[in-house]
RODO-2510 file (C-alpha; in nm, 4 decimals, decimal comma):
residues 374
     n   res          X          Y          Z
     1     x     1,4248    -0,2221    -2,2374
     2     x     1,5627     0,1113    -2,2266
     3     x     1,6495     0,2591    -1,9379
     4     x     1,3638     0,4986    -1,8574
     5     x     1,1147     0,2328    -1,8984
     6     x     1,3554     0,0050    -1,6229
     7     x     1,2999     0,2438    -1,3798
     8     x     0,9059     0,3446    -1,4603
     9     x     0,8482    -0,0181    -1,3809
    10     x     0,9525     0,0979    -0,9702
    11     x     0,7172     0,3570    -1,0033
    12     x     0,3200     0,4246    -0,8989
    13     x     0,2309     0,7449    -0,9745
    14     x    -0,1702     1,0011    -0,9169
    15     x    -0,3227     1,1096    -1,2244
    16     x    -0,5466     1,4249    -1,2222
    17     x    -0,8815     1,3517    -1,2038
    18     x    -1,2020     1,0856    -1,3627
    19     x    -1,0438     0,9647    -1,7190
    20     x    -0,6655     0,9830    -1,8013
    21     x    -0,5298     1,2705    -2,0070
    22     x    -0,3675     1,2566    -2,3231
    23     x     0,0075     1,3563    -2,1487
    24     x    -0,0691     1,0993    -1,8816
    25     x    -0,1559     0,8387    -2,1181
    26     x     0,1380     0,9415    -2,2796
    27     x     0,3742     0,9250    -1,9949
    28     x     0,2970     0,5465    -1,8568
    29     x     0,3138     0,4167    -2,1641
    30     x     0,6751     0,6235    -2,2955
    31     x     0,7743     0,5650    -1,9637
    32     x     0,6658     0,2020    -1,8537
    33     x     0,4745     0,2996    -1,5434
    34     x     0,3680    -0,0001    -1,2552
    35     x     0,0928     0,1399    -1,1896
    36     x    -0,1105     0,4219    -1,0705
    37     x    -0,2768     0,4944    -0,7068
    38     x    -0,6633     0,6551    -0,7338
    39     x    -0,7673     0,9611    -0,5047
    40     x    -1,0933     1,0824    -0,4609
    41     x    -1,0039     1,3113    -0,7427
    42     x    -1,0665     0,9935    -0,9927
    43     x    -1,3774     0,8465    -0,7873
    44     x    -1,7437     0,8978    -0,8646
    45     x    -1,9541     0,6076    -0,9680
    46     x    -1,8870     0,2577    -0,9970
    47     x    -1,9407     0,2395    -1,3598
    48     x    -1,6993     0,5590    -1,3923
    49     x    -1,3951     0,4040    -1,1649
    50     x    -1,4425     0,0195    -1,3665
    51     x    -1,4161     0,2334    -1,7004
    52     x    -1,1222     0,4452    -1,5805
    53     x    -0,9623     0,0706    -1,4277
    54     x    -1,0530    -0,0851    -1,7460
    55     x    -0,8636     0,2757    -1,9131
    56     x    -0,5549     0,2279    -1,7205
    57     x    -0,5139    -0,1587    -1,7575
    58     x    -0,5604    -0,1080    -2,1461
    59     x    -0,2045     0,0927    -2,1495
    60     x    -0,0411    -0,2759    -2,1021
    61     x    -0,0407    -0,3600    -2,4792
    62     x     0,1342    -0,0526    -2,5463
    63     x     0,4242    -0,0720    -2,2797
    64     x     0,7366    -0,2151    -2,2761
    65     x     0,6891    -0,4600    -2,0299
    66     x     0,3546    -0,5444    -2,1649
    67     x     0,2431    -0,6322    -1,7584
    68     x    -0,0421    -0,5633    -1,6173
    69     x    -0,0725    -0,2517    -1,3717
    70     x    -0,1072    -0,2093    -1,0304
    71     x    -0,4163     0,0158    -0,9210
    72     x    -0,3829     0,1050    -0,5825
    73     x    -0,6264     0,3042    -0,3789
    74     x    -0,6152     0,3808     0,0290
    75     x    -0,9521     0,1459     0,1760
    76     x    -0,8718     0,1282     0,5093
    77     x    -1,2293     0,1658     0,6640
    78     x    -1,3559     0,4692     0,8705
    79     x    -1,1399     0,7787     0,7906
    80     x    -0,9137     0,6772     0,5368
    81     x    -1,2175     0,5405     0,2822
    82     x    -1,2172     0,6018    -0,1117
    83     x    -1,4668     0,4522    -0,2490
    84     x    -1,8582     0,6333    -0,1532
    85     x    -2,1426     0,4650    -0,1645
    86     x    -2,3174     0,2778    -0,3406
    87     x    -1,9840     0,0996    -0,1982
    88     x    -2,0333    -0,0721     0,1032
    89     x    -1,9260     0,1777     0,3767
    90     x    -1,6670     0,0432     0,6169
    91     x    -1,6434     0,1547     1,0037
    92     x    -1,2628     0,2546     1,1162
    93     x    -1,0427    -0,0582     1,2205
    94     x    -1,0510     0,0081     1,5328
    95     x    -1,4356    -0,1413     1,5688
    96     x    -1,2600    -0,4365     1,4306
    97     x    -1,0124    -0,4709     1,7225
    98     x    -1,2452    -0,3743     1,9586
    99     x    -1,4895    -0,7163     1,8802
   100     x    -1,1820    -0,9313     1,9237
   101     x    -1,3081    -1,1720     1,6332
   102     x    -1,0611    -1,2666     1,3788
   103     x    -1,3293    -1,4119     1,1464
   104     x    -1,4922    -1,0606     1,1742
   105     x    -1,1344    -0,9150     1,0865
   106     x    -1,1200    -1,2022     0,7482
   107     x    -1,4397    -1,0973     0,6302
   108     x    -1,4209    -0,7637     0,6746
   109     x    -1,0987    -0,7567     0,4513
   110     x    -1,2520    -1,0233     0,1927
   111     x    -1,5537    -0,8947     0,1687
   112     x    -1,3995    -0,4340     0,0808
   113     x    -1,1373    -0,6730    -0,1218
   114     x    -1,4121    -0,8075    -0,3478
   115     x    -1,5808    -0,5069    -0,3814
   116     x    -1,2810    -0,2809    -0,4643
   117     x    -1,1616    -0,6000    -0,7186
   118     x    -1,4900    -0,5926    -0,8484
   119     x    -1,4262    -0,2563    -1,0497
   120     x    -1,0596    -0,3362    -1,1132
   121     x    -0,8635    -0,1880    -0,8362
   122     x    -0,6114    -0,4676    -0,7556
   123     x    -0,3791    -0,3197    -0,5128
   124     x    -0,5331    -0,1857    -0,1180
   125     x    -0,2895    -0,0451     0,1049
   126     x    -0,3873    -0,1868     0,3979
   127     x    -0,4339    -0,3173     0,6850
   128     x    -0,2492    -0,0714     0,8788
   129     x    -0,0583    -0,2709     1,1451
   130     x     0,0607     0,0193     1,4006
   131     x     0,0154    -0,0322     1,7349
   132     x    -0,1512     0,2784     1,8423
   133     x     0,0173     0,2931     2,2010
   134     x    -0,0109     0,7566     2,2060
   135     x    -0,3434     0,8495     2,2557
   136     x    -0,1831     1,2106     2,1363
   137     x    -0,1510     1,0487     1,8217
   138     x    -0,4287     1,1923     1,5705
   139     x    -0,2245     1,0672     1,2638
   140     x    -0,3209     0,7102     1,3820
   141     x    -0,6079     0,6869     1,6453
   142     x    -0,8964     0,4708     1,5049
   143     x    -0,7149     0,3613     1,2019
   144     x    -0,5343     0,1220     1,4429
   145     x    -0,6763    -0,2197     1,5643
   146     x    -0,5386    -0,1648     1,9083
   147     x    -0,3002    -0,0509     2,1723
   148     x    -0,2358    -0,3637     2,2779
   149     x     0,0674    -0,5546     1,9969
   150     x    -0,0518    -0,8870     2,0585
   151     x    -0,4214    -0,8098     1,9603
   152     x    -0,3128    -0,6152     1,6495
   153     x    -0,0982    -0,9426     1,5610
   154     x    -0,3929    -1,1600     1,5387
   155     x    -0,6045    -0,9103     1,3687
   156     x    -0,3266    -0,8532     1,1157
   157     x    -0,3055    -1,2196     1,0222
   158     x    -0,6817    -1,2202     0,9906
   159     x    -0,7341    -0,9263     0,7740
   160     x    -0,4330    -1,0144     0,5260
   161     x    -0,5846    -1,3818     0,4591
   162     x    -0,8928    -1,1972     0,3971
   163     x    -0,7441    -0,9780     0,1442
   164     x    -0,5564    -1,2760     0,0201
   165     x    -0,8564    -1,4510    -0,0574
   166     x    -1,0793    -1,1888    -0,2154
   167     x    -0,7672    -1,1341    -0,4652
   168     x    -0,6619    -0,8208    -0,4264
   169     x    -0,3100    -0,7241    -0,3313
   170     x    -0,2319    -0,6449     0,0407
   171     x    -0,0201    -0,3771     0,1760
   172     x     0,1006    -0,3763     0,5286
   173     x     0,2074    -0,0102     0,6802
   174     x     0,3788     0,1846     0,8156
   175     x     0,7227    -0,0342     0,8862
   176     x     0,8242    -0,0397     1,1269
   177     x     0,5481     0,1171     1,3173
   178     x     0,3762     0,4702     1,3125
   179     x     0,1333     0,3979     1,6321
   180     x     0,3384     0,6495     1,8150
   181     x     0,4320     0,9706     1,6506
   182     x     0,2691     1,3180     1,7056
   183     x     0,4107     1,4434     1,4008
   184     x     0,1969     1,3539     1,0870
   185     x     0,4846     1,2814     0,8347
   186     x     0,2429     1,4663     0,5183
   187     x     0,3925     1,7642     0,6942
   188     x     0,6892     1,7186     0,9077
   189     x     0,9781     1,4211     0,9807
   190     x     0,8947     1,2358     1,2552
   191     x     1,1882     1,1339     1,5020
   192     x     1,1321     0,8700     1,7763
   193     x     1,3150     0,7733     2,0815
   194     x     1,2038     0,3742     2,0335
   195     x     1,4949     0,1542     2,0210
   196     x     1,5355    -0,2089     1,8545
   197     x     1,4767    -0,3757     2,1565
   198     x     1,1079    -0,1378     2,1386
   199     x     1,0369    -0,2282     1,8472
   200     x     1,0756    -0,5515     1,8670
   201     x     0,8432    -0,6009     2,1507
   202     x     0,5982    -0,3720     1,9851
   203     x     0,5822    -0,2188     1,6873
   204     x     0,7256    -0,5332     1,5044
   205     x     0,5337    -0,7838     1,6514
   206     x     0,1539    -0,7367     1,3989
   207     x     0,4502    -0,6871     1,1072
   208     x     0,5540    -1,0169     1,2046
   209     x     0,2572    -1,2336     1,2011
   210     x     0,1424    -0,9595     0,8509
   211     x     0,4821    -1,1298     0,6876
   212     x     0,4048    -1,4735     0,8128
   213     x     0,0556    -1,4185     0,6228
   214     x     0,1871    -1,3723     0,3149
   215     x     0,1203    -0,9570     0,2825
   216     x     0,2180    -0,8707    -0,0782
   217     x     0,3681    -0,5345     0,0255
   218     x     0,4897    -0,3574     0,3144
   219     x     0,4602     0,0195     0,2572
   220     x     0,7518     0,1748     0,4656
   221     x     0,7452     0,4993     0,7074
   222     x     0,8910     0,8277     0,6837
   223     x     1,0060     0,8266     1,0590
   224     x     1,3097     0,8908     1,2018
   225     x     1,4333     0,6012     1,4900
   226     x     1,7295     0,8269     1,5951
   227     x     1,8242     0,5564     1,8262
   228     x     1,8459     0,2489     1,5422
   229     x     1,9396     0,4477     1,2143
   230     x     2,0129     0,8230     1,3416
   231     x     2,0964     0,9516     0,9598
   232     x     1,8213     0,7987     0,7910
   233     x     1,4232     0,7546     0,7810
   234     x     1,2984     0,4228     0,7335
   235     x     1,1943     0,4905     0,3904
   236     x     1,5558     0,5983     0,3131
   237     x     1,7005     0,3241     0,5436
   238     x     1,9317     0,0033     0,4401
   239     x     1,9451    -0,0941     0,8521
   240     x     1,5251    -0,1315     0,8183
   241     x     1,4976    -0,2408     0,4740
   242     x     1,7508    -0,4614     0,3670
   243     x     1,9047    -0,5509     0,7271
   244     x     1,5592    -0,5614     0,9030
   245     x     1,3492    -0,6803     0,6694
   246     x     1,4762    -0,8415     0,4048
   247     x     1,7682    -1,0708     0,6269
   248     x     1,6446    -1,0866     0,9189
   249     x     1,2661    -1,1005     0,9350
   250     x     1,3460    -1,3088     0,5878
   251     x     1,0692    -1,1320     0,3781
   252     x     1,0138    -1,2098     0,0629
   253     x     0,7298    -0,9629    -0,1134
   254     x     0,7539    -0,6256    -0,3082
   255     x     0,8533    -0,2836    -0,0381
   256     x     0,7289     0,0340    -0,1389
   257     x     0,7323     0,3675    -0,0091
   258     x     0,5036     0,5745     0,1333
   259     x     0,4267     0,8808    -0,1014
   260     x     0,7997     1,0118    -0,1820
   261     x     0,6304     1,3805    -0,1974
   262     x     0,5653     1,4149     0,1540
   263     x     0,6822     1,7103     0,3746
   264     x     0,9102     1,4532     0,5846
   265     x     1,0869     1,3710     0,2899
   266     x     1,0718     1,7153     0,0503
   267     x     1,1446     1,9221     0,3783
   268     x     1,4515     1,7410     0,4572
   269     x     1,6209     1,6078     0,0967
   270     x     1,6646     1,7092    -0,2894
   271     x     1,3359     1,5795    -0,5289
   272     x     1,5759     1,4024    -0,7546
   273     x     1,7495     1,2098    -0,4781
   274     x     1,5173     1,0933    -0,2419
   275     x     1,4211     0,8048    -0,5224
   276     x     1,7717     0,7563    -0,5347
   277     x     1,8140     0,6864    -0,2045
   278     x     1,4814     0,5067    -0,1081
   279     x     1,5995     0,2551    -0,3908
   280     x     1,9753     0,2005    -0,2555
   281     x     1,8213     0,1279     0,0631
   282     x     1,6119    -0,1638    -0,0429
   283     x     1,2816     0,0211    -0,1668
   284     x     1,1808    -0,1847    -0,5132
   285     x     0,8066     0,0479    -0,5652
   286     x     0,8151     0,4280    -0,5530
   287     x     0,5160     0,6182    -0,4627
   288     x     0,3888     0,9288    -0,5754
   289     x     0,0256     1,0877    -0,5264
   290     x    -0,0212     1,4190    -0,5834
   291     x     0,3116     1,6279    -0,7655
   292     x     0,2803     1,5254    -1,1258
   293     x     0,6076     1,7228    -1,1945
   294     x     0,7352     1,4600    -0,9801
   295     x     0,8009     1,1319    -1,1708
   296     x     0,9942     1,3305    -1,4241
   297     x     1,2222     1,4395    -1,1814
   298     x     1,2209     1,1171    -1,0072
   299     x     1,3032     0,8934    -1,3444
   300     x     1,6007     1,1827    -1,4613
   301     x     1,7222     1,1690    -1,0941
   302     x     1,7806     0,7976    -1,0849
   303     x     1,8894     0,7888    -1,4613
   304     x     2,1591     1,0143    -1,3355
   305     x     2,2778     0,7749    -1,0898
   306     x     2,3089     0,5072    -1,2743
   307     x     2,5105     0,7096    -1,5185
   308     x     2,7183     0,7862    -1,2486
   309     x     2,7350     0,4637    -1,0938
   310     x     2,5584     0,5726    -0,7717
   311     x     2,2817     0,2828    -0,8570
   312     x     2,3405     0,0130    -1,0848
   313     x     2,1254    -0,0732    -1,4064
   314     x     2,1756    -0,4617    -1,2667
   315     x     2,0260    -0,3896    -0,9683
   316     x     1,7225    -0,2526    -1,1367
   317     x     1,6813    -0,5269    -1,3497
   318     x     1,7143    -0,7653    -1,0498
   319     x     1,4207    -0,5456    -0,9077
   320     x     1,2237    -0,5647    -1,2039
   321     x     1,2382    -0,9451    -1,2078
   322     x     1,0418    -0,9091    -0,9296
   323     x     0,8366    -0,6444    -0,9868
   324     x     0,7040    -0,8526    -1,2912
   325     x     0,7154    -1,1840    -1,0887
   326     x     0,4833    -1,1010    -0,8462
   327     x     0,2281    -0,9081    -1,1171
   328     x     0,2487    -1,2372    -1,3626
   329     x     0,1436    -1,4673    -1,0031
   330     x    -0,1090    -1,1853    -0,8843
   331     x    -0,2578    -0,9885    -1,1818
   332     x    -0,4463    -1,2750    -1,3958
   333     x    -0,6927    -1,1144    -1,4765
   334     x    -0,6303    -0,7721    -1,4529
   335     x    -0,9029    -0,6007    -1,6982
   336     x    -1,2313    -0,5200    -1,4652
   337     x    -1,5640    -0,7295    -1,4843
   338     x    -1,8592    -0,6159    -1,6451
   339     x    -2,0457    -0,3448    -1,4960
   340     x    -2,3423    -0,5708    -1,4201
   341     x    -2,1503    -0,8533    -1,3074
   342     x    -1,9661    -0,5882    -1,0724
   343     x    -2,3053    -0,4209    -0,9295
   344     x    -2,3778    -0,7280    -0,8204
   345     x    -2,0823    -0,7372    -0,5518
   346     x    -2,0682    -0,3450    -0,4768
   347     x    -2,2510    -0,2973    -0,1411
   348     x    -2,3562    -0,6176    -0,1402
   349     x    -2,6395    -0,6872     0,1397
   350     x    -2,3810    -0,9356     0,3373
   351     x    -2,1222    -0,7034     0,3035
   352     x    -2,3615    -0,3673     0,4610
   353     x    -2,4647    -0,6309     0,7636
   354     x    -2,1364    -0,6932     0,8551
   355     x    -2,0468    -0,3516     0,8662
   356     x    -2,3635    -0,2378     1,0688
   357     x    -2,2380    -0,5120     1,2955
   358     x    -1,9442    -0,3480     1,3318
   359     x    -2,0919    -0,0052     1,3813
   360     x    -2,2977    -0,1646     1,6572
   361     x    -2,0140    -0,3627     1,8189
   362     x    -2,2674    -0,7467     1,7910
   363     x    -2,0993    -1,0376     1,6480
   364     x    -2,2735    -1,1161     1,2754
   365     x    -2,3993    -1,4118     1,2494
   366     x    -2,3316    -1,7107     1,0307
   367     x    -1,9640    -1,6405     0,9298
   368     x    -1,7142    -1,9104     0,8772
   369     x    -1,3537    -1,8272     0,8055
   370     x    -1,1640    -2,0426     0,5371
   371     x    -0,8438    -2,0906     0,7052
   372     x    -0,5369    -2,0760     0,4361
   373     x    -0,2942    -2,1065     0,7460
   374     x    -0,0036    -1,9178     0,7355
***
C-alpha cells in the first residue's frame, strides 16, 4: 500500500453536497479514504441519502484496502439532528435523562440506530456523555442527559447497548468531558481549570461505564485542561489519549477527533501539523467536515513526517490493522437495503410513539430491554 493510501485509511472527510463529484470520487479512491461524515448539505430524501450511501460504499472495489467505509452523520436527537422527516424526529437527550428510564434510553438509541442503518449510514456520533454541570454552557445544554455524573453513567450504558444492537457504530464524545466550557470550540480553544482528581469524579465517570459498554469510538475534545496537560488540547494530547485512555482506563476501540478544522485547533496551530500531532498523541481517525482543501494538506503534512521521521510508517500500519479490524467485525454488510425494505423502518410508528413519549415526559408502554450486559 503506498503511503498516501496508509494514511487516507485515518481519515473521514465532508463531501459537497447530494451525489459525489467526479474529484471527490476521485480523491477516496486515489487516496484510500475511511470514510466520509454527511451534513445536511448531502440530506434530502430517504431514497436520495440510501443512493448516495449505496454511492459511497461502491468506492470499496476500487480502493486499496478494498474495506468497507465508514458513513458517519451527527444524530444526537433535538438540536444536533440530520436526518428530516419522514425520519422519525428525536427530542434532545436531555428528555431522556429527565424520565430516568434506561430502557427508554436503549430504545431510543436502537430504535434512530435502525433507522439511520436502514439507508446505510453505519457510523452515529453519539451519545454525547458530558455532564452538563454550567448552566452558562449553550455549547452543551439539552444535548446532555444530566447534571448529575451518576445519572449520565447509566444513561450512557443504556444508549450505547442500544446502538450496539441496532448495528450501527457508536461514538462517545467529547473526552474527557465538554459539560462545562463557555467557549464553543467551532470558534475558540477552550481552557478549563478542572483537574484529574475533577475529572475523575465527573466528567470521566459516563466515559467510564460508555467504555465498559463496548462504545466503538470515543470522539476526543478540543479543550484545554491547563491543570492536567497545560501545552496540549485533548485532541492533541498523549497524557489523555494514550496515558488516560488507552493504559489506564484500558480501552480498546478506534479514537477519533473531533473535526481537525475547527477554530480551537486552526486558531492556535499550522493545517499541516495538527494531523501530525493529533496522530502522535494516540488519535487513529481524523476528522474533517467542511474545508475540502483540507485532506490534501492533511495527507502531504503527515507524509512529510514520516519522511522526516517525526511519525513512523510502522506506526501507521499498526493503526491501520485496526482501523480495518474493527470495519471487517462491524461493516458486514455495508451496501444499504432496498429502498422499500428501508421505508419500512424510517419513522416507523413504534419509533414516532416513543418519541412523543419523550416529548411528553410518560413512560411508553410495552418496552423490554434485551440486556447484552456489559
Amino acid at each position: 500500500m503506498k503511503l498516501n493510501e496508509l494514511i487516507g485509511q485515518h481519515m473521514l472527510i465532508g463531501v459537497s453536497g447530494h451525489t459525489l463529484t467526479e474529484s471527490e470520487k476521485k480523491f477516496i479512491v486515489e487516496n484510500n479514504i475511511s470514510g466520509v461524515v454527511l451534513f445536511a448539505r448531502n440530506l434530502s430524501t430517504p431514497e436520495q441519502i440510501r443512493d448516495l450511501c449505496a454511492e459511497i460504499q461502491s468506492l470499496r472495489h476500487k480502493m486499496a484496502s478494498k474495506a468497507p467505509l465508514f458513513i458517519g452523520i451527527d444524530m444526537e436527537g433535538g438540536r444536533v439532528h440530520r436526518l428530516k422527516e419522514p425520519f422519525t424526529k428525536w427530542p434532545p437527550l436531555k428528555t431522556v435523562g429527565d424520565l430516568d428510564a434506561p430502557t427508554v434510553a436503549f430504545h431510543f438509541a436502537h430504535r434512530m440506530g435502525l433507522e439511520m442503518m436502514a439507508v446505510g449510514i453505519n457510523l452515529d456520533f453519539a451519545p454525547c456523555v458530558d455532564v452538563f454541570t454550567n448552566p452558562a454552557n449553550t455549547v452543551i445544554g439539552d444535548r446532555a442527559v444530566s447534571s448529575d455524573p451518576h445519572q449520565v453513567e447509566k444513561m450512557a450504558s443504556a444508549l450505547v447497548r442500544g446502538y450496539i444492537k441496532s448495528g450501527i457504530l457508536s461514538c462517545a464524545k467529547h473526552f474527557p468531558g465538554h459539560g462545562h466550557t463557555i467557549i464553543d470550540s467551532h470558534e475558540e480553544l477552550p481552557v478549563e481549570e478542572a483537574d484529574l482528581k475533577r475529572l475523575h469524579e465527573v466528567e470521566l465517570v459516563p466515559f467510564k461505564k460508555a467504555l465498559r459498554s463496548r462504545v466503538d469510538m470515543v470522539m476526543t475534545a478540543h479543550i484545554l485542561f491547563k491543570s492536567v496537560d497545560k501545552d496540549w488540547p485533548a485532541t492533541l494530547s498523549e497524557f489523555f489519549l494514550k496515558k488516560m485512555l488507552r493504559d489506564e482506563l484500558k480501552y480498546k476501540g478506534l479514537i477519533i477527533t473531533d473535526d481537525l478544522d475547527m477554530k480551537a485547533m486552526a486558531k492556535h496551530y499550522d493545517k499541516a501539523f495538527i494531523p501530525v500531532r493529533a496522530l502522535q498523541a494516540g488519535a487513529e481517525l481524523l476528522l474533517y467536515c467542511n474545508e475540502p482543501e483540507s485532506p490534501p494538506v492533511a495527507i502531504e503534512g503527515i507524509m512529510s513526517a514520516v519522511a522526516q521521521g517525526q511519525h513512523s510508517k510502522a506506526e501507521l500500519e499498526n493503526t491501520l490493522k485496526h482501523i480495518l479490524d474493527v470495519k471487517k467485525i462491524k461493516l458486514l454488510n455495508p451496501d444499504p437495503r432496498p429502498i422499500n425494505e428501508a421505508m419500512e423502518i424510517v419513522g416507523h410508528p413504534d419509533h414516532q410513539y416513543l418519541a412523543d413519549c419523550l416529548r411528553k415526559q410518560v413512560m411508553p408502554e410495552g418496552l423490554v430491554e434485551t440486556n447484552d450486559g456489559e
